[in-house]
C-alpha positions as CSV (number, residue, x, y, z in Angstrom):
1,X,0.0,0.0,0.0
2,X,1.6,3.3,-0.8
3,X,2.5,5.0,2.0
4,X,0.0,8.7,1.3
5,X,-3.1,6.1,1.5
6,X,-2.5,4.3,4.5
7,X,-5.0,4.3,6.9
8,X,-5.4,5.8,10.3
9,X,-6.3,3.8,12.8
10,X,-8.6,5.4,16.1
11,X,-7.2,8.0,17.7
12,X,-6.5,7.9,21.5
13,X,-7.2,10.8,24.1
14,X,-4.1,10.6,25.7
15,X,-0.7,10.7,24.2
16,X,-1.9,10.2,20.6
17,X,-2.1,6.4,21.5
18,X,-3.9,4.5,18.8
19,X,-6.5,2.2,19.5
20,X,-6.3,-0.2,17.0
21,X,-7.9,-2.9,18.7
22,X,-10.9,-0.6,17.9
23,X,-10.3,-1.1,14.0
24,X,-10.1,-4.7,14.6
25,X,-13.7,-4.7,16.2
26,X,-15.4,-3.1,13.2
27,X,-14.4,-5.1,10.8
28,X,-15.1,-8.2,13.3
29,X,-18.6,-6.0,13.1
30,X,-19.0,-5.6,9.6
31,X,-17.4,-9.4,8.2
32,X,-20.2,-10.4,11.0
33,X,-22.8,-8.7,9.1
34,X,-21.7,-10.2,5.3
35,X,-21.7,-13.6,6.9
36,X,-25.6,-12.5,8.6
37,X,-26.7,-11.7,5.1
38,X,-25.0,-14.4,2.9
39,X,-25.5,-17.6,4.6
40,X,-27.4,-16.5,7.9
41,X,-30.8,-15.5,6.6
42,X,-33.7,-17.5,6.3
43,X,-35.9,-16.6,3.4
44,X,-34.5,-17.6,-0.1
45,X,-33.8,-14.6,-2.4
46,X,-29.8,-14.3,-3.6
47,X,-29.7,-17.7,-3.5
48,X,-32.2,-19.9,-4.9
49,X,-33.0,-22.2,-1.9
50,X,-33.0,-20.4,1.8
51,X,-29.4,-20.3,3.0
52,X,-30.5,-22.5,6.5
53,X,-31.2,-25.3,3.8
54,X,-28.1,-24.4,1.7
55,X,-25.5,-24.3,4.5
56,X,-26.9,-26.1,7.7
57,X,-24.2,-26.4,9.3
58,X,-23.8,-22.5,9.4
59,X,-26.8,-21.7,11.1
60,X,-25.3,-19.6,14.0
61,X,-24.3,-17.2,11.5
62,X,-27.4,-15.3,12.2
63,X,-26.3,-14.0,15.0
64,X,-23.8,-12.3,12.4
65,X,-26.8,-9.6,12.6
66,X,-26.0,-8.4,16.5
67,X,-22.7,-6.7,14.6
68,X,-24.9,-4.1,13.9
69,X,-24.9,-3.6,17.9
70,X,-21.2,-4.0,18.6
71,X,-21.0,-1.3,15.7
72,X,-23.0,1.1,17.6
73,X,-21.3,0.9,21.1
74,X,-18.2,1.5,19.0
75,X,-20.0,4.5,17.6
76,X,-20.8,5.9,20.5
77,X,-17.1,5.8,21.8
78,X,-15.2,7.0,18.5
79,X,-18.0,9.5,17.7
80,X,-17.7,10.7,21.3
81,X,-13.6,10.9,20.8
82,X,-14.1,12.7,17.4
83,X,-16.8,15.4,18.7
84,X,-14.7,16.5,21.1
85,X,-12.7,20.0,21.2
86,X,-14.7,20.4,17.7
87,X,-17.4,23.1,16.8
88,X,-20.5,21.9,15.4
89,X,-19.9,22.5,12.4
90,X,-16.2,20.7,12.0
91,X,-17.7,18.1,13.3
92,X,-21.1,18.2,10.8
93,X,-18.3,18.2,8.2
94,X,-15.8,15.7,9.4
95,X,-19.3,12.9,9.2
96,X,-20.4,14.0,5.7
97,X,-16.5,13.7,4.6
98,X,-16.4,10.1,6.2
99,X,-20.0,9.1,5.4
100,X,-21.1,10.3,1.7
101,X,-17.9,9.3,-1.1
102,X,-18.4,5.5,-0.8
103,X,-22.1,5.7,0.2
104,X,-22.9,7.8,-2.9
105,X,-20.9,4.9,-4.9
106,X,-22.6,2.1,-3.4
107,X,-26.0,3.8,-4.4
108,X,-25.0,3.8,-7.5
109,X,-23.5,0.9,-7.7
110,X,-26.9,-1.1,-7.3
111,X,-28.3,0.8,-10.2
112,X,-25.4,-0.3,-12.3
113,X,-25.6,-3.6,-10.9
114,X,-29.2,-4.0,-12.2
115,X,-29.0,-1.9,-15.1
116,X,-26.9,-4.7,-16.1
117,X,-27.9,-7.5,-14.6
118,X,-31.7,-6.8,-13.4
119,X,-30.7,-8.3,-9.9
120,X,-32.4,-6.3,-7.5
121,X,-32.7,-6.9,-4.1
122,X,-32.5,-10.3,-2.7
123,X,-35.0,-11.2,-0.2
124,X,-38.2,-11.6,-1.0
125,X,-40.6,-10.7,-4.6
126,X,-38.8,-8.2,-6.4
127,X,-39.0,-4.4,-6.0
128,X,-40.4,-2.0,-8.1
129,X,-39.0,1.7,-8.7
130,X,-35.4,1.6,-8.2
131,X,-34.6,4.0,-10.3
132,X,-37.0,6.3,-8.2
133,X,-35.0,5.4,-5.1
134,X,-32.1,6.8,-6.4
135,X,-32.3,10.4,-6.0
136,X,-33.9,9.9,-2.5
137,X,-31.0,7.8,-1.5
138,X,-28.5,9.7,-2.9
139,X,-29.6,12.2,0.1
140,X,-28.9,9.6,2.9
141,X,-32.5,10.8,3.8
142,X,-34.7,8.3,2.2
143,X,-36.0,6.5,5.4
144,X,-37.3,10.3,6.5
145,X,-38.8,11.2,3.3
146,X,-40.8,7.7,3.2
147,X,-39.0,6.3,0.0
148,X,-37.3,2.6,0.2
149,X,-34.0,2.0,1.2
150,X,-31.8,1.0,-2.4
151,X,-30.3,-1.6,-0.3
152,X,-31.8,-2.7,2.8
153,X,-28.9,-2.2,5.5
154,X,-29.1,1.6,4.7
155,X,-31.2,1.5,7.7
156,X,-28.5,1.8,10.2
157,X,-27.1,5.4,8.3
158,X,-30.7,6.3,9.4
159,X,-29.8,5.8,12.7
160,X,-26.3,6.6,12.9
161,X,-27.5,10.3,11.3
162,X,-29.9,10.2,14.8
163,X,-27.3,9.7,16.7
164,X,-24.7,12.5,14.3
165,X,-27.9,14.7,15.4
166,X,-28.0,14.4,19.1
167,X,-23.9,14.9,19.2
168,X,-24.0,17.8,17.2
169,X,-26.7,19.0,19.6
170,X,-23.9,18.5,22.5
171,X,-21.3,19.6,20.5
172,X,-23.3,23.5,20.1
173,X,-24.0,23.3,24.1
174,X,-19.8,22.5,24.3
175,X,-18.5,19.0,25.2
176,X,-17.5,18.2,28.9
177,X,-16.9,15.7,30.9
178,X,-20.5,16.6,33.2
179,X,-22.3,17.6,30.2
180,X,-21.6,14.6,28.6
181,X,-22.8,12.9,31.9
182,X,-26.2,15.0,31.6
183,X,-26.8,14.6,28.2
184,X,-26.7,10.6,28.4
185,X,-28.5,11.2,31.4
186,X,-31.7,13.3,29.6
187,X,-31.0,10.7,26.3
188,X,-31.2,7.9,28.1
189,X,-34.0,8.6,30.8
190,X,-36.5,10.7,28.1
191,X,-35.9,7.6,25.7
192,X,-37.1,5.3,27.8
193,X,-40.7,7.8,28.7
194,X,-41.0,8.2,24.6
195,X,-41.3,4.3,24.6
196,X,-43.6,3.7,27.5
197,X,-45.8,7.0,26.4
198,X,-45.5,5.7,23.0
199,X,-45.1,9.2,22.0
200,X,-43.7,8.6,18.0
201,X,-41.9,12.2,17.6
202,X,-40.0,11.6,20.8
203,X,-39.2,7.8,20.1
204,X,-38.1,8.7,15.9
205,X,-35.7,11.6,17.6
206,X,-34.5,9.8,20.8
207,X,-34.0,6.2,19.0
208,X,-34.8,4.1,22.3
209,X,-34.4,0.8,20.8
210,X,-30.8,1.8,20.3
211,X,-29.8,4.2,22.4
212,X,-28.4,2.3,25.2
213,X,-26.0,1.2,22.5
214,X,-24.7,4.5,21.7
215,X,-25.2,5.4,25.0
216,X,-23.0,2.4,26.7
217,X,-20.0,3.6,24.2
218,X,-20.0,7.0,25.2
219,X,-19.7,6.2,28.8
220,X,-17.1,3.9,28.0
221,X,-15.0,6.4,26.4
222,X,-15.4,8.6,29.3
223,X,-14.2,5.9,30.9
224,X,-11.3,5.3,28.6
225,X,-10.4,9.2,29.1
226,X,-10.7,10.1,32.4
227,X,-11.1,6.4,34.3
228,X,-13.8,4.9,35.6
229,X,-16.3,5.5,38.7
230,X,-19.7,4.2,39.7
231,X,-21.5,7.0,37.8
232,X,-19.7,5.8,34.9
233,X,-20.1,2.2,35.4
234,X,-24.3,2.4,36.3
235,X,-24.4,3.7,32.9
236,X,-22.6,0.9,31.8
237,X,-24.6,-1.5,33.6
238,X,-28.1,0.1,32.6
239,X,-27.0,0.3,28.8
240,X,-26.3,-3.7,28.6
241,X,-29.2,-4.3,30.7
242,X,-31.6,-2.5,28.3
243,X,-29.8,-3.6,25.4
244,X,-30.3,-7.2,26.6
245,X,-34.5,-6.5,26.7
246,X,-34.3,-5.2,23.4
247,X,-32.5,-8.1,21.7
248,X,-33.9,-11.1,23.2
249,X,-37.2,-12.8,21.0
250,X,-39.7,-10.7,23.0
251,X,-38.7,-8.0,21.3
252,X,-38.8,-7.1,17.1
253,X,-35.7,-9.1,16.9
254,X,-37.8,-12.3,15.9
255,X,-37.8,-15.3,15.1
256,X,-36.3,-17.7,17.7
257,X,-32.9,-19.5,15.2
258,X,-31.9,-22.0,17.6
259,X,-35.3,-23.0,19.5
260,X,-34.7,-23.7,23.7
261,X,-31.2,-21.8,23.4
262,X,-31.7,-19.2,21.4
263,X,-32.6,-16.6,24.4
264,X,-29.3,-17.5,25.4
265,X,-26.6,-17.2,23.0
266,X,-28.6,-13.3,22.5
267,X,-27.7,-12.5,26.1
268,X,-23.9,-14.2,25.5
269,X,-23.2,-11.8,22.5
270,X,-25.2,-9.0,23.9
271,X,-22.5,-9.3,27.3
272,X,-19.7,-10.6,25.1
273,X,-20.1,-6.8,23.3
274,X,-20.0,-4.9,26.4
275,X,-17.3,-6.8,27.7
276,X,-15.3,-6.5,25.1
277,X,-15.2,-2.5,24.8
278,X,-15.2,-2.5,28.5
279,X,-12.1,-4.5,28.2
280,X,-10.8,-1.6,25.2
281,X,-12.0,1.0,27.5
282,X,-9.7,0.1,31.1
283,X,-6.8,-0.4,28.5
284,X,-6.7,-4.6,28.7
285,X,-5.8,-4.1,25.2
286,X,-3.2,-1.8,25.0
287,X,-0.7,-4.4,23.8
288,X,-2.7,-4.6,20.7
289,X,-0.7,-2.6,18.4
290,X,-0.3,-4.5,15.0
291,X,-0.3,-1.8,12.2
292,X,-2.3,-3.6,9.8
293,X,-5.3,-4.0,11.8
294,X,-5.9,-0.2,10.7
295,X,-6.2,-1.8,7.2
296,X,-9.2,-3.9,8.5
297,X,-10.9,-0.8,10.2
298,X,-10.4,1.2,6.5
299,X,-12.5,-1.7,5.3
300,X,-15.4,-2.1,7.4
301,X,-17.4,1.2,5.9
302,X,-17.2,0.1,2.2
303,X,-17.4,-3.6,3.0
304,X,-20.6,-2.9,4.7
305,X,-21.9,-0.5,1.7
306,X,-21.3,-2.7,-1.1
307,X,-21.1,-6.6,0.2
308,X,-24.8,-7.1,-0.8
309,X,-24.7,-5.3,-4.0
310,X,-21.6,-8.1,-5.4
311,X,-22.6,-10.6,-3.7
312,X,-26.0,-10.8,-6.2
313,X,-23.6,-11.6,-9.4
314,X,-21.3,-13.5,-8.6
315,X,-24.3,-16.1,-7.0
316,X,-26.1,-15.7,-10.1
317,X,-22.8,-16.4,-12.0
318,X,-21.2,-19.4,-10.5
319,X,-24.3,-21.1,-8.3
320,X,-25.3,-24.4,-8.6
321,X,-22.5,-25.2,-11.4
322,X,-19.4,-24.6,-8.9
323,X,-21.1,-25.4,-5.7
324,X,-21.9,-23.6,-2.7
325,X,-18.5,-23.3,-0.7
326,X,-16.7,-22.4,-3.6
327,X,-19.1,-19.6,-4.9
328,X,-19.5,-18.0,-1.0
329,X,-15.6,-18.2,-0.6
330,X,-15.2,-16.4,-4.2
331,X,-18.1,-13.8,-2.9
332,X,-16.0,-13.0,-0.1
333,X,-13.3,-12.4,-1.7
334,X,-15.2,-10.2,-4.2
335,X,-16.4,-8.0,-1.3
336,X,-13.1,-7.9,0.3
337,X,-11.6,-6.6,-2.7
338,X,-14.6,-4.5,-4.0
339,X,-14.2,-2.4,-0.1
340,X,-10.1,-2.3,-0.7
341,X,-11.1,-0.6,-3.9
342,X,-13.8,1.6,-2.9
343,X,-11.9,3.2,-0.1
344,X,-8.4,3.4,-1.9
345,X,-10.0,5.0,-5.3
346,X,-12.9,6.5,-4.1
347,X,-13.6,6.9,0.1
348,X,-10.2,8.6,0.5
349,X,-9.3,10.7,-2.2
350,X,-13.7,11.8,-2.4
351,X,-13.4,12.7,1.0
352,X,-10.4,14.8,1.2
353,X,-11.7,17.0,-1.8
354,X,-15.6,17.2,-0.5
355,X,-13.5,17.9,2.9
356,X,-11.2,21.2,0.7
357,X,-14.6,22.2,-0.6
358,X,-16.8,22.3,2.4
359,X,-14.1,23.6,4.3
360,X,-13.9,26.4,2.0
361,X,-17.4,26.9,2.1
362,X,-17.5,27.3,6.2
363,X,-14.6,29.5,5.9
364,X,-16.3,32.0,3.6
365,X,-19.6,31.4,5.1
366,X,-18.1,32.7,8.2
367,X,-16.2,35.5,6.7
368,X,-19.5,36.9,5.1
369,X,-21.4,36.5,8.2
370,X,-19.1,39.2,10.8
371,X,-20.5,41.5,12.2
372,X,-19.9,45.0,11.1
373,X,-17.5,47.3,13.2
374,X,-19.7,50.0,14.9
375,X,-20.0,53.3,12.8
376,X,-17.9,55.1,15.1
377,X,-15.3,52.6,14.6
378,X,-15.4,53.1,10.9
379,X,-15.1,56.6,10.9
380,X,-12.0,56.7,13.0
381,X,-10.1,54.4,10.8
382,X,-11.6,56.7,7.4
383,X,-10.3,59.5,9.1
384,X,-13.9,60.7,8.8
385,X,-15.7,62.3,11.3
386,X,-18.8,59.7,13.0
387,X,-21.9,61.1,10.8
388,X,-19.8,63.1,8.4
389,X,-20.2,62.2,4.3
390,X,-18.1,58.8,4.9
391,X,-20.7,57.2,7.3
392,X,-23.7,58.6,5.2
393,X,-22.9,57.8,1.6
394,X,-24.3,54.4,2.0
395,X,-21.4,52.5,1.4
396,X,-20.9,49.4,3.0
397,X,-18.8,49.1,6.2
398,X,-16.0,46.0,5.9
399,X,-15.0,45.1,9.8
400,X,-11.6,43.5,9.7
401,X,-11.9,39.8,10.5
């Protein structure tokens, strides 16, 4: 890899330590997730027989899906570590820099994709109107506007943009230790009214089924940057517990994979995730310092974006004629190289230019938006009497910046 495109791993608080044990988790997160939606699935779609009939003996690869949860404790504790010391708006641009070059691409790569092949989405009868979707998900705001998601996993950008929302919120009010502590004290606590009142403005903003995630890895960077203490740990604690409620077969997270254990292994993975970043967060894994693990966090966001949209061809090309092992092993591979690609040619080099231009845009944005010295300052640098021809000719005052 040449050396002006390596990645950067997670940035530590304190003495620029990198936490790339962090990296490591997402892409444990995202290759979680592939494995979930190639072979963990129920209903047939990309393949032509369900996936539990296909590959039996890989039937615990459903719980590939609780990735999406260890992705959003991480969330919570890198979006935390990036928010801070930032304004609002650095940090409104530093997310549409990271978020928008490979998501645009993958939007439009499941256009090409069924321009050319008519493969649409996978699971289930096949959609109509995806050209329709595409403007609307180009915006990143289709979920809000009521149009379908292009491919279904968009759904967690939905929330993550929630969650992007509330910290920009705390970034405006200015980021501290105790208001950090307050606002995941009012998140947490209003959530959890929204849902019992079942008031649906409260519950779309506050993201209750989620929050604890978010929640649990913001306290467990605070407790990675300052150490821990009871408050700190009660969060902790109240974060797994509700995250435990909302994952186990009472809740939306139906049906029941593994019938008399499933409860179970939800509650093992559920407490395996919160251990783990626990374990991250009091340093346990501070001897963790292999450089190419950075490589596999680079990975994770454009493995996740476009692992669906390849996976469609390349099952429709080689299945049944080369067998299943052989055509899931070469679809890995396809998605492992399609995300190398994707964030060497167009993640990277997109963001830093959208990053030139919207800085540019802020800077003159705030340039234009000054205020104007006081007239009486303006006359004393014109040399010009206050109320004399200078002040009154209508010209505009320029304040020095």
């Amino acid at each position: 890899m040449m050396r002006g495109h390596r990645p950067e791993a997670v940035a530590g608080a304190a003495g620029g330590r990198r936490l790339v044990m962090i990296d490591l988790l997402r892409f444990v997160a995202a290759f979680a997730v592939v494995m979930f939606h190639y072979i963990g699935v129920r209903p047939a779609g990309i393949w032509p027989v369900s996936p539990r009939e296909l590959f039996p003996e890989m039937t615990w690869t459903w719980f590939g899906a609780f990735g999406v949860d260890l992705f959003f404790v991480i969330s919570g504790f890198v979006i935390l570590m990036s928010a801070w010391g930032r304004t609002p708006g650095a940090f409104a641009i530093s997310r549409v820099t990271r978020l928008f070059p490979a998501y645009w691409f993958g939007v439009v790569l499941c256009v090409v994709v069924y321009a050319l092949t008519g493969l649409e989405h996978g699971y289930g009868p096949k959609m109509d109107g995806v050209y329709e979707r595409f403007l609307p998900n180009l915006t990143m705001l289709q979920t809000g506007v009521g149009s379908p998601n292009m491919e279904g996993l968009y759904w967690t950008l939905w929330v993550e943009l929630h969650f992007y929302a509330l910290v920009t919120v705390l970034a405006w009010w200015g980021i501290t230790y105790s208001r950090c502590v307050g606002f995941m004290t009012v998140w947490l606590l209003a959530g959890l009214f929204a849902k019992e009142a079942d008031v649906t403005l409260l519950e779309t903003l506050l993201i209750p089924r989620w929050a604890p995630y978010f929640i649990g890895g913001m306290a467990l960077y605070l407790v990675y940057r300052y150490g821990g203490n009871i408050i700190l740990w009660l969060f902790v604690g109240a974060c797994w517990a509700l995250a435990l409620r909302y994952s186990l077969p009472t809740s939306p997270r139906e049906p029941r994979y593994w019938p008399g254990v499933h409860e179970y292994v939800c509650v093992g993975v559920v407490t395996g995730i919160f251990v783990v970043m626990a374990l991250v967060a009091t340093g346990h894994f501070g001897w963790v310092r292999w450089r190419g693990l950075t490589v596999l966090g680079a990975l994770t966001y454009p493995l996740y974006l476009v692992h669906l949209t390849v996976f469609r061809p390349v099952v429709d090309v080689l299945y049944p004629e080369a067998g299943r092992w052989p055509t899931l092993v070469v679809a890995v591979a396809v998605a492992l190289a399609s995300a190398y690609l994707v964030y060497r040619f167009v993640e990277k080099p997109g963001g830093r230019l959208l990053s030139r231009h919207l800085k540019a845009a802020a800077a003159r944005i705030r340039e234009a938006s000054a205020p104007a010295a006081p007239r009486s300052e303006v006359a004393a640098v014109s040399g010009e009497p206050d109320g004399s021809r200078g002040a009154a000719s209508g010209e505009p005052a320029v304040a020095a910046t």
